[in-house]
C-alpha positions in Angstrom: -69.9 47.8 -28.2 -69.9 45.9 -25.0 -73.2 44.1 -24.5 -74.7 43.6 -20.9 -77.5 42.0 -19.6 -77.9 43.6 -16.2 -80.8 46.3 -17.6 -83.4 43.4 -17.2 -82.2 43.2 -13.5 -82.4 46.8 -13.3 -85.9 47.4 -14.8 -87.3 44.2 -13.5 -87.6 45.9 -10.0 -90.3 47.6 -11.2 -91.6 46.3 -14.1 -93.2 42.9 -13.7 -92.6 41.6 -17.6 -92.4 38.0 -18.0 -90.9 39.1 -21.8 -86.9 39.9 -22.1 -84.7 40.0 -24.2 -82.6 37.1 -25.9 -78.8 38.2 -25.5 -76.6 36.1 -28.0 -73.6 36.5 -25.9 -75.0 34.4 -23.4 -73.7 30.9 -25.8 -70.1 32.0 -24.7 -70.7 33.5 -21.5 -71.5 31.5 -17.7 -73.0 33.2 -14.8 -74.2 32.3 -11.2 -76.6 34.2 -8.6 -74.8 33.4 -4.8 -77.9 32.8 -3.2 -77.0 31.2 -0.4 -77.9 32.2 2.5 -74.7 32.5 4.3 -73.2 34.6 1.7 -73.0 38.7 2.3 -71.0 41.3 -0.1 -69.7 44.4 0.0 -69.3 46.3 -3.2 -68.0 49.5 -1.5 -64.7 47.8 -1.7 -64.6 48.1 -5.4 -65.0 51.8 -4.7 -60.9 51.6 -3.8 -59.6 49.3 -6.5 -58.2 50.8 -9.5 -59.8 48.9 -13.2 -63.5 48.7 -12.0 -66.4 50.0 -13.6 -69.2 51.5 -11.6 -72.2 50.6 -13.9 -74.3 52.0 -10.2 -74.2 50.8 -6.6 -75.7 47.7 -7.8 -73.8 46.5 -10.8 -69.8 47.0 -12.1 -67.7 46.1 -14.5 -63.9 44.7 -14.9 -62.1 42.9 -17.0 -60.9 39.5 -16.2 -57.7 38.6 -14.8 -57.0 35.7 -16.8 -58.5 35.5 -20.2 -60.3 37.8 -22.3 -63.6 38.1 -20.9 -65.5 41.3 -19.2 -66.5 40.6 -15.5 -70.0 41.5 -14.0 -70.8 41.6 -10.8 -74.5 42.4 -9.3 -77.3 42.6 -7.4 -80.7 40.8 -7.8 -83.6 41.1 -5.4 -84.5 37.6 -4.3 -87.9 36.4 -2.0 -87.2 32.7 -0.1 -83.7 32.7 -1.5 -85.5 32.8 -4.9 -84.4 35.3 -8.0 -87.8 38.0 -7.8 -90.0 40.2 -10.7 -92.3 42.3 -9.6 -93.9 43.3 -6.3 -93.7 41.1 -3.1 -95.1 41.3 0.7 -92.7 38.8 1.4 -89.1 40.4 2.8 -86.9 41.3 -0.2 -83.7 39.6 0.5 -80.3 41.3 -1.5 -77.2 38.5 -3.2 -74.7 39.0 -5.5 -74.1 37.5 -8.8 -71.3 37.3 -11.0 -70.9 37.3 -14.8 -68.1 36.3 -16.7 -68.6 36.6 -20.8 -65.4 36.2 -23.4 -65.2 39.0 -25.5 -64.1 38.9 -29.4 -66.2 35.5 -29.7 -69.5 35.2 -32.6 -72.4 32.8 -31.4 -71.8 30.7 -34.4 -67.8 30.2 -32.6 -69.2 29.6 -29.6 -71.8 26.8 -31.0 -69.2 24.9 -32.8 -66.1 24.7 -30.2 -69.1 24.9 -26.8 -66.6 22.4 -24.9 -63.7 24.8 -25.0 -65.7 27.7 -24.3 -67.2 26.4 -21.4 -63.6 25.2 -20.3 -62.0 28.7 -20.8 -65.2 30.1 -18.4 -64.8 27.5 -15.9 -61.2 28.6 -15.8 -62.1 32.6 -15.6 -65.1 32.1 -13.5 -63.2 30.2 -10.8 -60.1 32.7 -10.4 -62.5 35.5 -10.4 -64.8 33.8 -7.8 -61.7 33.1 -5.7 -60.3 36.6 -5.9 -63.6 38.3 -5.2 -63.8 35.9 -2.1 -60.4 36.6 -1.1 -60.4 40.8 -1.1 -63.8 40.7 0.9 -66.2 42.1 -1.5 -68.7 38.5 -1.6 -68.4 36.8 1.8 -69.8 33.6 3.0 -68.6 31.4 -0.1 -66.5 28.8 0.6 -64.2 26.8 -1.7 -66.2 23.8 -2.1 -69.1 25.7 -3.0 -66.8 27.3 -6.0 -65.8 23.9 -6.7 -69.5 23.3 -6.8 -70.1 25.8 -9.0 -67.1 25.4 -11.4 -68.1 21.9 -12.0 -71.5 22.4 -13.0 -71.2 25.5 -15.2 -71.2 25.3 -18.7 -71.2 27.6 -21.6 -74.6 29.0 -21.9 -75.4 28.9 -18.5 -76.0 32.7 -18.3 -79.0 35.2 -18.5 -82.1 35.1 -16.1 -83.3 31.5 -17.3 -79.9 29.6 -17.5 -77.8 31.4 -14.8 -76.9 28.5 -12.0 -78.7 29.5 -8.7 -78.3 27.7 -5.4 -80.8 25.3 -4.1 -81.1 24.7 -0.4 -82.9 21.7 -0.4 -79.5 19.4 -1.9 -77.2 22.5 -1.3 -75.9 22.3 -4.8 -76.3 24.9 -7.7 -78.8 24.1 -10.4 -79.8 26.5 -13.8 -83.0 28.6 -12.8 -85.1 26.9 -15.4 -84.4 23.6 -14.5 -85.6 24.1 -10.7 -88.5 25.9 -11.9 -89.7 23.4 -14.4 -89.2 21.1 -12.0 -91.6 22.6 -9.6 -88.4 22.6 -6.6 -88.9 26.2 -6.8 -91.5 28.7 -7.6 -89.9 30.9 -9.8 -90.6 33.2 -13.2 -89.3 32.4 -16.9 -88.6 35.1 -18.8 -89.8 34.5 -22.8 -87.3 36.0 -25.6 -87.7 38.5 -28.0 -85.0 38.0 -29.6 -82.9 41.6 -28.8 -80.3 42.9 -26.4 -79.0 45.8 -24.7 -75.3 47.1 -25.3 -73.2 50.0 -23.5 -70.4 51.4 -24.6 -67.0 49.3 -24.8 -65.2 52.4 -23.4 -66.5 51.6 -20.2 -64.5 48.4 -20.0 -61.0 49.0 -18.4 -58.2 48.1 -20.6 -56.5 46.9 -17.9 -57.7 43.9 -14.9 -57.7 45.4 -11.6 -54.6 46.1 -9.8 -55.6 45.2 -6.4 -53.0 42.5 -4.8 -55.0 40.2 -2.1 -52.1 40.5 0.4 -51.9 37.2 2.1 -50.6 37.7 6.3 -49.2 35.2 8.1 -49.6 36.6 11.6 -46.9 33.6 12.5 -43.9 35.0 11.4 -42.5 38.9 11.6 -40.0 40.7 10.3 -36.6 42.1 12.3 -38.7 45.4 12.8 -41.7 43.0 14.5 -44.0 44.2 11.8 -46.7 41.6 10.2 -44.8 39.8 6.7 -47.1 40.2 3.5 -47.1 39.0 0.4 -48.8 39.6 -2.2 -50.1 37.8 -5.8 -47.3 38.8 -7.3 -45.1 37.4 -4.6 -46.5 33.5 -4.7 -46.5 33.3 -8.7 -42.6 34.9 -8.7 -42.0 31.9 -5.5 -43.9 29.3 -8.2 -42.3 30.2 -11.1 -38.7 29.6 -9.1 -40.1 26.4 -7.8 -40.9 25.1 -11.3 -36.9 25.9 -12.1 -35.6 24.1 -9.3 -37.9 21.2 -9.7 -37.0 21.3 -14.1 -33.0 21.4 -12.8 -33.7 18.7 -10.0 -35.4 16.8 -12.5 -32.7 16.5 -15.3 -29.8 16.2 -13.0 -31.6 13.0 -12.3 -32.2 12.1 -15.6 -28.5 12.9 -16.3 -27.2 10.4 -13.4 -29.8 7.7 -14.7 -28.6 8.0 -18.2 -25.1 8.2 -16.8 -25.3 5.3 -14.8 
C-alpha cells in the first residue's frame, strides 16, 4: 500500500479540525507548499504526459525520476499567502506543493541514517522541482529559490506542520510550525492522532514519466530551416561522451608526464 497524505488537504476545505493524523512516512519523506506569490501552475499539462496519476484535478501522482520515491504534487487553499482550514471572508488564493517520499524505507531506517535520507530527498526533490519548472506545469519559480529550498529541507520536513512554506517578509522558505510558533505568521497546527491514510500502490506508475523537456535554441536551424531540439536524453548522451574524452584527455596526459 502506498500511503498519502493529501486526504487532510482534501477534507480540510470543509472541515475545520485542528486534529489529523500522524503519517510515519513523513521521517523519510520532504515536502514544500510554493507559496510565493509569483508562482502559477498548470496541472492540465500532466493531463498529456504518459506515468502520472490523476489522484483529481487537484492532486497526482508519479514516480520519481531519479531514486525510488513517489512524487506528489497538489493544491492547498491558502489566505495572505498562508496554508488555510476552515472558512474565510478573506480571498482564497490557489499554490502548488510538491511531495517527494522514498518508498521501501521503515521509520526506524529513516531515524537511524536521517542524514542520508534527507540527502537522497534533497537530490530527488531538486531534479523534480527543476523538471516540473522546466515542462510548464509550476511557473514563477526560479532557480535560486530551488536552491533555496534544497538547502533548507531536511528529512522530516513533510506533512501540514513540517512542510517548508515561503515567507515573504525575508523571502526564504521556513517549516510551517516554526513561522507559526514564532508568531511571523498566523497560521493553524494540526495535533496527531497517531494514524494515516493509504491508497492503493497500484496507482503508482511503474515507470517515471516519459515526457522529454525539449530544450530550443531558436539561434541555430537545421538545413530544412526548421527550429533544432534536443531533448534529456540528448544532453546526458552529449555528457556521458564528454566525460570519455575528458577520461582519454586526462590519461594521455598522465602517460606523457610519466613518460617524460
Amino acid at each position: 500500500m502506498l500511503t498519502i497524505f493529501i486526504m487532510m488537504l482534501l477534507i480540510s476545505v470543509n472541515i475545520y479540525n485542528v486534529w489529523a493524523c500522524f503519517d510515519p512516512t513523513d521521517t523519510h519523506s520532504a515536502e514544500v507548499l510554493i507559496n510565493k506569490p509569483s508562482v502559477s501552475y498548470n496541472f492540465t499539462l500532466f493531463e498529456t504526459v504518459n506515468g502520472i496519476t490523476r489522484v483529481n484535478d487537484y492532486v497526482y501522482i508519479y514516480r520519481s525520476h531519479i531514486g525510488d520515491a513517489v512524487v506528489i504534487v497538489y493544491v492547498e487553499e491558502c489566505v495572505n499567502g498562508v496554508p488555510a482550514i476552515g472558512d474565510h471572508a478573506s480571498t482564497i488564493e490557489y499554490y502548488p506543493g510538491i511531495r517527494v517520499e522514498l518508498l521501501n524505507i521503515s521509520m526506524e531506517y529513516a531515524l537511524e541514517n536521517k542524514e542520508n535520507i534527507t540527502m537522497e530527498l534533497k537530490n530527488i526533490l531538486a531534479y523534480e522541482l527543476n523538471w516540473l519548472s522546466d515542462i510548464g506545469v509550476i511557473k514563477g519559480i526560479t532557480r535560486e529559490d530551488i536552491d533555496s529550498i534544497v538547502s533548507t529541507i531536511r528529512a522530516g520536513f513533510a506533512g501540514w506542520n513540517s512542510r517548508l512554506i515561503y515567507y515573504s517578509d525575508d523571502g526564504k522558505w521556513h517549516p510551517y510550525y516554526e513561522l507559526v510558533n514564532n508568531g511571523l505568521i498566523h497560521g493553524v497546527l494540526v495535533k496527531s492522532i497517531g494514524c494515516r491514510w493509504e491508497i492503493p500502490a497500484s496507482l503508482l506508475p511503474d515507470q517515471p514519466p516519459d515526457y522529454m523537456v525539449q530544450h530550443t535554441n531558436t539561434s541555430k536551424s537545421n538545413s530544412q530551416g526548421r527550429e533544432v531540439t534536443y531533448n534529456d536524453g540528448y544532453y546526458v548522451l552529449i555528457a556521458a561522451v564528454a566525460g570519455l574524452l575528458v577520461a582519454i584527455a586526462s590519461a594521455i596526459a598522465l602517460k606523457r608526464t610519466y613518460t617524460i
